[in-house]
mmCIF file as gemmi writes it, N, C-alpha and C atoms, coordinates in Angstrom:
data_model
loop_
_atom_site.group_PDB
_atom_site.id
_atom_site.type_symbol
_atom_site.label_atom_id
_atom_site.label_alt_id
_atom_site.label_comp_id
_atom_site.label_asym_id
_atom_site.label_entity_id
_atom_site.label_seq_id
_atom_site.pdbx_PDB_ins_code
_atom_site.Cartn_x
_atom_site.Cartn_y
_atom_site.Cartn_z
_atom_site.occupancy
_atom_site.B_iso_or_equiv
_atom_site.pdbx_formal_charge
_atom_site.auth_seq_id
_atom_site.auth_asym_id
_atom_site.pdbx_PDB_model_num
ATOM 1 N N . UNK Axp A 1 ? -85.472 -0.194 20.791 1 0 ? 1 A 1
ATOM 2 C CA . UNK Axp A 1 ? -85.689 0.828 19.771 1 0 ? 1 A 1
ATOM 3 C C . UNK Axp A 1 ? -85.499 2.191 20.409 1 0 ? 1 A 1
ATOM 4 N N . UNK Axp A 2 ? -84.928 3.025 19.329 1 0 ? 2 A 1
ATOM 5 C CA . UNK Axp A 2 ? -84.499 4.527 20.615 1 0 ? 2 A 1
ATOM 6 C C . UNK Axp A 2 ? -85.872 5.345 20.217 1 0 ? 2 A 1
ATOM 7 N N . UNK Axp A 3 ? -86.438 5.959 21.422 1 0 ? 3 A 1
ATOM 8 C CA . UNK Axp A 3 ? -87.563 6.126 21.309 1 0 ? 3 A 1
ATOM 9 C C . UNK Axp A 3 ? -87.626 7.724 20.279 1 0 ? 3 A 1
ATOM 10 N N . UNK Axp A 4 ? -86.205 8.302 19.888 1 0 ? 4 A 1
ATOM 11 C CA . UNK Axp A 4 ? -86.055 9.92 19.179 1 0 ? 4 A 1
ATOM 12 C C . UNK Axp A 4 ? -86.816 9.125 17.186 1 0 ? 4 A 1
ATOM 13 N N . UNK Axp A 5 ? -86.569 7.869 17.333 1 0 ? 5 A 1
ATOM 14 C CA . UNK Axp A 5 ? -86.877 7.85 16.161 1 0 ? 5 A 1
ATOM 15 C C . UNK Axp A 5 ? -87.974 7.49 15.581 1 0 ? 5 A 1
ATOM 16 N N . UNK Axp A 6 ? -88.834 8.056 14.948 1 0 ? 6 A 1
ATOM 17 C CA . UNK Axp A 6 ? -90.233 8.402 14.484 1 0 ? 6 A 1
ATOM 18 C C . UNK Axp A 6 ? -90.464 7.328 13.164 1 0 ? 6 A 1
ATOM 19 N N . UNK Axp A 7 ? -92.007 6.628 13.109 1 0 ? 7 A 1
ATOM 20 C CA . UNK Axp A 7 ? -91.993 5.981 11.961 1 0 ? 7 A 1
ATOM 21 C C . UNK Axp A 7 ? -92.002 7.292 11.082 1 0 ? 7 A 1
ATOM 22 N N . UNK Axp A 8 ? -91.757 6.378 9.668 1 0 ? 8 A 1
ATOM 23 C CA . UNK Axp A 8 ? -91.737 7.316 8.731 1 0 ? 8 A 1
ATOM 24 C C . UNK Axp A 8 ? -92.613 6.818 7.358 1 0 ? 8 A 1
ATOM 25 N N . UNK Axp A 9 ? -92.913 6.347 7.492 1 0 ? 9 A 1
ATOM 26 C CA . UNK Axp A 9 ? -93.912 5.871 6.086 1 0 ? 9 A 1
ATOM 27 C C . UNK Axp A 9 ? -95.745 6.14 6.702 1 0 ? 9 A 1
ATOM 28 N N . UNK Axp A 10 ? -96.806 6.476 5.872 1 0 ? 10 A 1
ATOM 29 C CA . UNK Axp A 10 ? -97.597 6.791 6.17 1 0 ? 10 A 1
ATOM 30 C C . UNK Axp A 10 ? -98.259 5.533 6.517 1 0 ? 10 A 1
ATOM 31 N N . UNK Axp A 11 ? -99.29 5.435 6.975 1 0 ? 11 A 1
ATOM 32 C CA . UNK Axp A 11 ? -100.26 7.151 7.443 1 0 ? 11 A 1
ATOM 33 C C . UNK Axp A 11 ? -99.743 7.344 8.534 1 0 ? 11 A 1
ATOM 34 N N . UNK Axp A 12 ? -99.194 7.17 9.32 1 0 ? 12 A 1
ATOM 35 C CA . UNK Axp A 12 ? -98.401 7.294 10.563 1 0 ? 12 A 1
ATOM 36 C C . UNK Axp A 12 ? -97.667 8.575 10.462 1 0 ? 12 A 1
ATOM 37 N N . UNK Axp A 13 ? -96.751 8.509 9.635 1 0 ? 13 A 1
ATOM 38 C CA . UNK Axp A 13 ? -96.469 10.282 9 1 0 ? 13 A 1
ATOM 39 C C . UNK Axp A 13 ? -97.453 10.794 8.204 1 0 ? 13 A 1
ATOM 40 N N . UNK Axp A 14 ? -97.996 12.07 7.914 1 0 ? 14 A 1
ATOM 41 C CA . UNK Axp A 14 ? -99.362 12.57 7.398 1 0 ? 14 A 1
ATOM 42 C C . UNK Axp A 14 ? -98.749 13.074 5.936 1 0 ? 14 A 1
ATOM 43 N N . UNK Axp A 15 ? -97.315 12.705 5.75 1 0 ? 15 A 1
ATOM 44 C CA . UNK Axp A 15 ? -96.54 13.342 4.24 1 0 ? 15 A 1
ATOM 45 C C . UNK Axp A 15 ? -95.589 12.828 4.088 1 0 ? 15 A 1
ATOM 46 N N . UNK Axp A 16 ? -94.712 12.451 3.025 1 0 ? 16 A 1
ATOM 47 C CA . UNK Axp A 16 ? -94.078 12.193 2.279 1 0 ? 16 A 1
ATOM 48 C C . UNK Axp A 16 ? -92.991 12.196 3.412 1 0 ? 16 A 1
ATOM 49 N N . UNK Axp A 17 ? -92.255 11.594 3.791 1 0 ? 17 A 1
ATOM 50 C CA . UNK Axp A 17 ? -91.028 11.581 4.453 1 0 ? 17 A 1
ATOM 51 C C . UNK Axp A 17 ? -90.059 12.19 3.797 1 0 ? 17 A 1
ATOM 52 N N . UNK Axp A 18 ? -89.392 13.446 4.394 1 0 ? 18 A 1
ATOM 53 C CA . UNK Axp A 18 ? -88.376 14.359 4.153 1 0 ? 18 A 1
ATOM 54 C C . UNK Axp A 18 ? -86.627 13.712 3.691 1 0 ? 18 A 1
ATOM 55 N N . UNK Axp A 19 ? -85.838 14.467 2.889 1 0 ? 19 A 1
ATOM 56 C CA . UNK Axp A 19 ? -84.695 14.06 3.841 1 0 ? 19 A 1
ATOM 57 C C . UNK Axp A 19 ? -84.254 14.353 5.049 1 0 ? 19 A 1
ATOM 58 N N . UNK Axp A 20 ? -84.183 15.244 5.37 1 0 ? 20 A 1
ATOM 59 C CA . UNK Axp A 20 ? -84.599 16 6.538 1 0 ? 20 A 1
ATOM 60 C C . UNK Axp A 20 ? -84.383 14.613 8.034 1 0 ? 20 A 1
ATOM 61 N N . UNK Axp A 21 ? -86.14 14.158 7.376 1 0 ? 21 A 1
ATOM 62 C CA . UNK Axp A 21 ? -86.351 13.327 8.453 1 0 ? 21 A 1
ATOM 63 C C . UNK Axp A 21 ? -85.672 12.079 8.72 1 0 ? 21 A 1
ATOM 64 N N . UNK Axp A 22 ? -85.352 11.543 7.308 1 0 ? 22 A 1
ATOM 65 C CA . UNK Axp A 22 ? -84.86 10.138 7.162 1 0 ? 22 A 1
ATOM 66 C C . UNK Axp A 22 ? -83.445 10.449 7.659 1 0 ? 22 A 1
ATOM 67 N N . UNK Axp A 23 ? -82.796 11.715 7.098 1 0 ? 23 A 1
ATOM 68 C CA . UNK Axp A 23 ? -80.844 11.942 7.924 1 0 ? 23 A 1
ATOM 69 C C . UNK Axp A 23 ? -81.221 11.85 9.451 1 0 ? 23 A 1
ATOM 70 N N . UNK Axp A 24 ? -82.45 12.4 10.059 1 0 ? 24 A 1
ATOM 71 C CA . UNK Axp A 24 ? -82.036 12.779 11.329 1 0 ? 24 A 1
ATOM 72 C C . UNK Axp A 24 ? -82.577 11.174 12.019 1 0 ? 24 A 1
ATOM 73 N N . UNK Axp A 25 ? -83.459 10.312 11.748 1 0 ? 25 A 1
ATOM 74 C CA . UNK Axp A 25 ? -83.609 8.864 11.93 1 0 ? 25 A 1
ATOM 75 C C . UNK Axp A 25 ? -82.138 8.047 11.901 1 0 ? 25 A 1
ATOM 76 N N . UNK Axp A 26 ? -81.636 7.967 10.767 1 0 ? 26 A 1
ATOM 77 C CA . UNK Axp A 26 ? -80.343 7.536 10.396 1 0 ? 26 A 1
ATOM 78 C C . UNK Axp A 26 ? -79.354 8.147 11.286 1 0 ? 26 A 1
ATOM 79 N N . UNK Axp A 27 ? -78.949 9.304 11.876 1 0 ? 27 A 1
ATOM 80 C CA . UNK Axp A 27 ? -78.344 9.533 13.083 1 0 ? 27 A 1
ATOM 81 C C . UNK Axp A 27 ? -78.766 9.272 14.273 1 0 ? 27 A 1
ATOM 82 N N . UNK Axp A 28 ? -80.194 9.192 14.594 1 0 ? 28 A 1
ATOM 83 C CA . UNK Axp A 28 ? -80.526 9.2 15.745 1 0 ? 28 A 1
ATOM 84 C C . UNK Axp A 28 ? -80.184 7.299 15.852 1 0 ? 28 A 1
ATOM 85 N N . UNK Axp A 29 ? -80.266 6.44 14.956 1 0 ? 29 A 1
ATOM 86 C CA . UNK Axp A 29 ? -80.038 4.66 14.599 1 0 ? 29 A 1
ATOM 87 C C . UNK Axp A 29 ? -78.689 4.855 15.079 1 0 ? 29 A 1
ATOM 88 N N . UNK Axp A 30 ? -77.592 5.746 14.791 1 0 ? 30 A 1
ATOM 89 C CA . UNK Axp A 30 ? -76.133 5.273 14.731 1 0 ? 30 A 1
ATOM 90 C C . UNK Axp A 30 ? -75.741 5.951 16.116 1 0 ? 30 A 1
ATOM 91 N N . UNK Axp A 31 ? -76.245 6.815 16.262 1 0 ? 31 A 1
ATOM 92 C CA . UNK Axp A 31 ? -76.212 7.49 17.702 1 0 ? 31 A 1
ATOM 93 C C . UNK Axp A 31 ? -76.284 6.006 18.733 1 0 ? 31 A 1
ATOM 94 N N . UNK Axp A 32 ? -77.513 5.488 18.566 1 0 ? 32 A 1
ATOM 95 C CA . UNK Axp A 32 ? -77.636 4.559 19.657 1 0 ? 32 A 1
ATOM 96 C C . UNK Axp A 32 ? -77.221 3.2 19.644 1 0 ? 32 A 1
ATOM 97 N N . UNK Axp A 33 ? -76.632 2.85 18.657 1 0 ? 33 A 1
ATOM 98 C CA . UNK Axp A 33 ? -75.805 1.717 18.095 1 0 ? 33 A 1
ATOM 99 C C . UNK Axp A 33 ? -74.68 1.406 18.197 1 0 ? 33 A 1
ATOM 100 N N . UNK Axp A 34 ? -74.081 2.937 17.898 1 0 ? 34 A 1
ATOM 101 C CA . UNK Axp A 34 ? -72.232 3.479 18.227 1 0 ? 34 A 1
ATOM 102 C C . UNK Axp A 34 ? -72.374 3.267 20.072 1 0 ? 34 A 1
ATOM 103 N N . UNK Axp A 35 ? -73.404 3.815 20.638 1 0 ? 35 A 1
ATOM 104 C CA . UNK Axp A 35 ? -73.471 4.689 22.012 1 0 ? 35 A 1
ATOM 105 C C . UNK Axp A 35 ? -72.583 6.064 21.784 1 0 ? 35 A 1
ATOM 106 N N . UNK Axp A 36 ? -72.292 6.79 20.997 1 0 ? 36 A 1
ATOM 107 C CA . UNK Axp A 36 ? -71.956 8.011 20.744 1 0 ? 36 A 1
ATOM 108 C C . UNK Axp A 36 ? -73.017 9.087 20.653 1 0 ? 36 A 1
ATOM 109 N N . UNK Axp A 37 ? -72.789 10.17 21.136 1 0 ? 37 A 1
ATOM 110 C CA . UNK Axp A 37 ? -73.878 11.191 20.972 1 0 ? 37 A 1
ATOM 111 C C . UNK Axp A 37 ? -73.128 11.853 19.37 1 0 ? 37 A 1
ATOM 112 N N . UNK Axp A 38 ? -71.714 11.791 19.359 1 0 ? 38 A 1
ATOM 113 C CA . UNK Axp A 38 ? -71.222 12.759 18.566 1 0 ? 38 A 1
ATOM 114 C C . UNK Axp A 38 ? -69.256 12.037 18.996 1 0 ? 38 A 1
ATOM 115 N N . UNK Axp A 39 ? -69.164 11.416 17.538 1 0 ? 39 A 1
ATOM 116 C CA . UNK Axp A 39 ? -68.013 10.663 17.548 1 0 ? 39 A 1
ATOM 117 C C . UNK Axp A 39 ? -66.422 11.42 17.922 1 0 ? 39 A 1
ATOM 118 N N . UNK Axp A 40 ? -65.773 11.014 18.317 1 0 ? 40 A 1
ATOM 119 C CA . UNK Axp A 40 ? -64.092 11.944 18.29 1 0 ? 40 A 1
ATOM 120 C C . UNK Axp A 40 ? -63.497 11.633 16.498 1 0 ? 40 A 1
ATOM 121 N N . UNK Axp A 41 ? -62.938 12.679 16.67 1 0 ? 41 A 1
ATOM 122 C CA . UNK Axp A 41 ? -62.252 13.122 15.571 1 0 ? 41 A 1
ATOM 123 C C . UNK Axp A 41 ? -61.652 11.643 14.411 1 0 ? 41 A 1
ATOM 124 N N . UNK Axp A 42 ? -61.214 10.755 15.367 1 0 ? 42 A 1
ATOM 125 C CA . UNK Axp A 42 ? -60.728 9.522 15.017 1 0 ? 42 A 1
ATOM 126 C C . UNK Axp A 42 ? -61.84 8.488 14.153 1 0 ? 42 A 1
ATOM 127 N N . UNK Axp A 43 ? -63.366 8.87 14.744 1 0 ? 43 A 1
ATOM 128 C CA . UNK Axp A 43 ? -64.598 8.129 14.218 1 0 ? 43 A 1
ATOM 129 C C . UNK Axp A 43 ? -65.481 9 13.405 1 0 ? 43 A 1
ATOM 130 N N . UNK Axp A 44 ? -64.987 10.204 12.856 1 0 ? 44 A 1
ATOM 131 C CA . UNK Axp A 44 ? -65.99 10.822 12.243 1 0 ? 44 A 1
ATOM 132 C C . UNK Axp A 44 ? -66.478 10.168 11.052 1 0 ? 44 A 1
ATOM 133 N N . UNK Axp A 45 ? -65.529 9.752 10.269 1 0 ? 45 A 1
ATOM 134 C CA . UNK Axp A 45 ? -65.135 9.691 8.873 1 0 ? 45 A 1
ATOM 135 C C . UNK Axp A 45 ? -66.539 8.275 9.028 1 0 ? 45 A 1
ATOM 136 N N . UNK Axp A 46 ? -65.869 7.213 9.863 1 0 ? 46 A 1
ATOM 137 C CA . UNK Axp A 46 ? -67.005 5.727 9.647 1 0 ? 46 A 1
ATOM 138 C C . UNK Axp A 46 ? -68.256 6.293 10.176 1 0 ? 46 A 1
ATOM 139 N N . UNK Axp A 47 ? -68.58 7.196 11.122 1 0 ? 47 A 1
ATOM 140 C CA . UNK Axp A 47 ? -69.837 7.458 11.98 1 0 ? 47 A 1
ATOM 141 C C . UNK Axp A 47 ? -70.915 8.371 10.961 1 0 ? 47 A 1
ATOM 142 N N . UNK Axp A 48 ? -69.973 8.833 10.437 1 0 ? 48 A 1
ATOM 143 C CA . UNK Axp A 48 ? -70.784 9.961 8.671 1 0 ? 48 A 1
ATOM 144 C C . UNK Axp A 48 ? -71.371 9.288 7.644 1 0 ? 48 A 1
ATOM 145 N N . UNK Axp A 49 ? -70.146 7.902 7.34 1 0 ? 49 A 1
ATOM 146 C CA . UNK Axp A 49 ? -70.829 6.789 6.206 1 0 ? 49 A 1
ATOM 147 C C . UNK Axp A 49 ? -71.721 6.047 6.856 1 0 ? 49 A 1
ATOM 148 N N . UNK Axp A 50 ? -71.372 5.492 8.151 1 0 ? 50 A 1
ATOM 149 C CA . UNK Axp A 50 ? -72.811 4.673 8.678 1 0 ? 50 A 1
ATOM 150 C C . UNK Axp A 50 ? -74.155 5.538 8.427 1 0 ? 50 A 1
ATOM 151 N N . UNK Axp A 51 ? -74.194 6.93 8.808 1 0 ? 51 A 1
ATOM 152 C CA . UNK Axp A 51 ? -75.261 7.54 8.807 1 0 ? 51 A 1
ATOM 153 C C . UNK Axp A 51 ? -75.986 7.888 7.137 1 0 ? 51 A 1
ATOM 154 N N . UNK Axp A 52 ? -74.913 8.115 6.202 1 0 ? 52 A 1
ATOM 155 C CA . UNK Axp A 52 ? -75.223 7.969 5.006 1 0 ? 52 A 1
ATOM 156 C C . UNK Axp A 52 ? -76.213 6.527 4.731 1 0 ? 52 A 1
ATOM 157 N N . UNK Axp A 53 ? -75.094 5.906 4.955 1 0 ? 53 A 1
ATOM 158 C CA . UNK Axp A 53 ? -75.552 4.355 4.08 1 0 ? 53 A 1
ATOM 159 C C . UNK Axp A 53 ? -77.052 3.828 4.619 1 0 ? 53 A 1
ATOM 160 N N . UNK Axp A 54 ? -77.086 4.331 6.265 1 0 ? 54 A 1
ATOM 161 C CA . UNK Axp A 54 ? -78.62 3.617 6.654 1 0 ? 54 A 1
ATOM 162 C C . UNK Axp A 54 ? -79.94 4.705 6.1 1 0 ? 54 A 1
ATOM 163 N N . UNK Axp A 55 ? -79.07 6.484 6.037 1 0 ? 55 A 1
ATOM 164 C CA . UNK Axp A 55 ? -80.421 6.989 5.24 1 0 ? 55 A 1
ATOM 165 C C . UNK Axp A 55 ? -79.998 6.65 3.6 1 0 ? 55 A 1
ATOM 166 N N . UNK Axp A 56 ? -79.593 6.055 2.938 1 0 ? 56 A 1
ATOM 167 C CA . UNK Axp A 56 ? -79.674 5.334 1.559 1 0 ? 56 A 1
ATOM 168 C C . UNK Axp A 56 ? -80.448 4.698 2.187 1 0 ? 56 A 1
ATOM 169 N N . UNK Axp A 57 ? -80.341 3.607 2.881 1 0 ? 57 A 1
ATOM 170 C CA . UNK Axp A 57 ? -81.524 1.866 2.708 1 0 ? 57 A 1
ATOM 171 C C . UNK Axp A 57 ? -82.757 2.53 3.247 1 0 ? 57 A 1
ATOM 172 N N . UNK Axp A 58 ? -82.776 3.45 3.923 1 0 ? 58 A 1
ATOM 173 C CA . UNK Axp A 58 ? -84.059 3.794 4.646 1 0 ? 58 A 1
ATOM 174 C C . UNK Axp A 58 ? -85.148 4.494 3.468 1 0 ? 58 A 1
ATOM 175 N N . UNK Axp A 59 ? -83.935 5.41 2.906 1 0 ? 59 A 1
ATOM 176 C CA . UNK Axp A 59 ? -84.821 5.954 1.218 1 0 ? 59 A 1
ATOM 177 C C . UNK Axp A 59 ? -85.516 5.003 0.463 1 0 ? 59 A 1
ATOM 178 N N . UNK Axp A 60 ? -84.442 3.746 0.493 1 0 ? 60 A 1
ATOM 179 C CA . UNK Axp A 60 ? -84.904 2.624 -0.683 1 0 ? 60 A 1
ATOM 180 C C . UNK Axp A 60 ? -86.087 2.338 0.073 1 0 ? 60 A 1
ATOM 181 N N . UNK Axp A 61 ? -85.94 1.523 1.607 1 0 ? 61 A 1
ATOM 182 C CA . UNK Axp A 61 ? -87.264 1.038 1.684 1 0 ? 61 A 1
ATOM 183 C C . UNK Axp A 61 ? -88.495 1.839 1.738 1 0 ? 61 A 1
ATOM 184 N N . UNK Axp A 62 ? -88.601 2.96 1.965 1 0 ? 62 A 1
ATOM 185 C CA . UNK Axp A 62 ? -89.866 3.383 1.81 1 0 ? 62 A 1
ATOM 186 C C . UNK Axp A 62 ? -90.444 3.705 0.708 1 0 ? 62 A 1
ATOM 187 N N . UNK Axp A 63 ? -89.67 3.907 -0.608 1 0 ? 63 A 1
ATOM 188 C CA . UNK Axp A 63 ? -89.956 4.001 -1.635 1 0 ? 63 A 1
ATOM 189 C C . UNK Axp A 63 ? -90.53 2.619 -2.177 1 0 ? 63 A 1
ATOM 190 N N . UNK Axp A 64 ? -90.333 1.689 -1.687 1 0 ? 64 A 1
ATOM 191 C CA . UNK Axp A 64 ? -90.344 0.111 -2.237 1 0 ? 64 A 1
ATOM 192 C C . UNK Axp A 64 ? -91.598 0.078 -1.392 1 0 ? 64 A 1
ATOM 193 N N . UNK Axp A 65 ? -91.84 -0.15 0.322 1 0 ? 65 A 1
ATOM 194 C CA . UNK Axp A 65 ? -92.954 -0.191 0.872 1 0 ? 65 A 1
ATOM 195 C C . UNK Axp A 65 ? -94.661 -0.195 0.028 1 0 ? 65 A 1
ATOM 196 N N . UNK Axp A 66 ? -94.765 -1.217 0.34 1 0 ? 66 A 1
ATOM 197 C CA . UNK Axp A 66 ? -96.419 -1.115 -0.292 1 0 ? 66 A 1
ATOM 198 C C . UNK Axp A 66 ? -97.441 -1.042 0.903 1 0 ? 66 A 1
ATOM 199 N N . UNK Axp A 67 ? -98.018 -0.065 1.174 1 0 ? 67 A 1
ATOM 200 C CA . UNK Axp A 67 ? -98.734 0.325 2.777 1 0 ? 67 A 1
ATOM 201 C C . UNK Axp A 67 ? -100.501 -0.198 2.122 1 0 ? 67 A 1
ATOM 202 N N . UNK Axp A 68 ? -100.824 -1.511 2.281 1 0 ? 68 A 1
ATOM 203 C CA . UNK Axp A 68 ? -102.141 -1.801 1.764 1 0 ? 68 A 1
ATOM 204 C C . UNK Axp A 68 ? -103.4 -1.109 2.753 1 0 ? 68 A 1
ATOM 205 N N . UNK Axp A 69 ? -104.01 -0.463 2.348 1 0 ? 69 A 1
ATOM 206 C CA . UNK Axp A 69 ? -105.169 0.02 2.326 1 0 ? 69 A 1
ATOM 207 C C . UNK Axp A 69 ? -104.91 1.664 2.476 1 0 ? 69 A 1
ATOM 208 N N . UNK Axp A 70 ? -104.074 1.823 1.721 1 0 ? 70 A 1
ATOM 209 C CA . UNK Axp A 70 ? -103.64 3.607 2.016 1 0 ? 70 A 1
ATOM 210 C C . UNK Axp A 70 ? -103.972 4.135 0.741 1 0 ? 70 A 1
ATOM 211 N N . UNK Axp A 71 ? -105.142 5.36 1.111 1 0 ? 71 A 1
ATOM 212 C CA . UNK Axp A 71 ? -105.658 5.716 -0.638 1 0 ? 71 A 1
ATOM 213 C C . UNK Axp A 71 ? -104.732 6.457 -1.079 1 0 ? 71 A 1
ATOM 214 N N . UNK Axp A 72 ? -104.708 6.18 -2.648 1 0 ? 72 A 1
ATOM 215 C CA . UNK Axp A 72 ? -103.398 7.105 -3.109 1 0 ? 72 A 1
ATOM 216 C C . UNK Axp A 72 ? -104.3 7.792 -3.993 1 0 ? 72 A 1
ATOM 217 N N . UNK Axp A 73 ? -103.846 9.39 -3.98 1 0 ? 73 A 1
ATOM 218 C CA . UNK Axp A 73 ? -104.119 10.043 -4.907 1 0 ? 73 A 1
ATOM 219 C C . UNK Axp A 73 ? -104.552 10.068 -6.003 1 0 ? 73 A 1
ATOM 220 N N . UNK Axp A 74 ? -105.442 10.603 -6.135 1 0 ? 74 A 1
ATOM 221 C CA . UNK Axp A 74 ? -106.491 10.628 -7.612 1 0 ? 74 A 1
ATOM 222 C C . UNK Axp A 74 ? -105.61 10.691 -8.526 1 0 ? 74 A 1
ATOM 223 N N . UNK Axp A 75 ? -104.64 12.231 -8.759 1 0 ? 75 A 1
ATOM 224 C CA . UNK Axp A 75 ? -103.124 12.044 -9.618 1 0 ? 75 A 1
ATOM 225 C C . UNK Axp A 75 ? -102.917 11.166 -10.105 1 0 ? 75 A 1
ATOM 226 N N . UNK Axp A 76 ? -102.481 9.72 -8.923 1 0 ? 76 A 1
ATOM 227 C CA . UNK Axp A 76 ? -101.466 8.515 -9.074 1 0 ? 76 A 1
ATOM 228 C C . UNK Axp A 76 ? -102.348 7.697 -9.717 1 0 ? 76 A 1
ATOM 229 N N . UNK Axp A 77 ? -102.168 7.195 -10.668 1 0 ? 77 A 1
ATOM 230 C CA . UNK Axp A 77 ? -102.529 5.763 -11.576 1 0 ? 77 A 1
ATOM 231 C C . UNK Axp A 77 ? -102.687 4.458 -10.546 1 0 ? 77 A 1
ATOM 232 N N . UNK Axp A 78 ? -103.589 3.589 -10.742 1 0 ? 78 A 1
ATOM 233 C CA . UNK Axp A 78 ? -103.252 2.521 -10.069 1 0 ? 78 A 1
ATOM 234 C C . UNK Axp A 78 ? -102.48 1.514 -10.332 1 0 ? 78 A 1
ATOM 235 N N . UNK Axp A 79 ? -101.697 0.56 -9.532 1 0 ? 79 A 1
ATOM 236 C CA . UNK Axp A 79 ? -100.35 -0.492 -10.156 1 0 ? 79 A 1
ATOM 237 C C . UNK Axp A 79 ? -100.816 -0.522 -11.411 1 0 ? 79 A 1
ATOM 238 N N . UNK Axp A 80 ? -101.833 -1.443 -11.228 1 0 ? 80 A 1
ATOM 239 C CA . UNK Axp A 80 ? -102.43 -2.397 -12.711 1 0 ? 80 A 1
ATOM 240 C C . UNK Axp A 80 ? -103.153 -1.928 -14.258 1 0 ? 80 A 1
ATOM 241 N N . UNK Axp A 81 ? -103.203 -0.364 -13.682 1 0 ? 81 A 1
ATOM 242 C CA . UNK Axp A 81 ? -103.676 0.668 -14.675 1 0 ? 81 A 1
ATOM 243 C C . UNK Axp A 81 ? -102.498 0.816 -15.674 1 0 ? 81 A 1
ATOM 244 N N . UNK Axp A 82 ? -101.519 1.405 -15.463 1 0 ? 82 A 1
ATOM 245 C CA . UNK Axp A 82 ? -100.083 1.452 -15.837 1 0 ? 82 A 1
ATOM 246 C C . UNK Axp A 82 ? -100.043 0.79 -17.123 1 0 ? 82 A 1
């Protein structure tokens, strides 16, 4: 695991995971996967969509993630309330 990349779902993060954070995870994944710090001209184009496509799945899963015993906001309704 490359150690630049930070969990991102709470409580481990203290907020909402950024895009921000999830693009720079998703590069720091393809960074160490490719072994590229920063692709040649010839690999930009696949090294840009890899980094897209893993912060897409990375969005999905944390949105999907169910973190059991994490209080949610008074705001938020509970599942079964709904």
């Amino acid at each position: 695991m490359c150690r630049s990349i930070k969990t991102l779902r709470p409580p481990v993060l203290p907020h909402e995971a950024t895009d921000d954070d999830i693009r720079a995870a998703a590069l720091q994944y393809v960074r160490k996967v490719s072994g590229f710090r920063a692709p040649a001209a010839h690999n930009r184009e696949v090294f840009d969509r890899a980094v897209d496509e893993i912060a897409d799945a990375t969005r999905a899963l944390l949105e999907h993630l169910e973190v059991r015993g994490l209080r949610r906001p008074a705001s938020e309704p509970a599942p079964d309330a709904v």
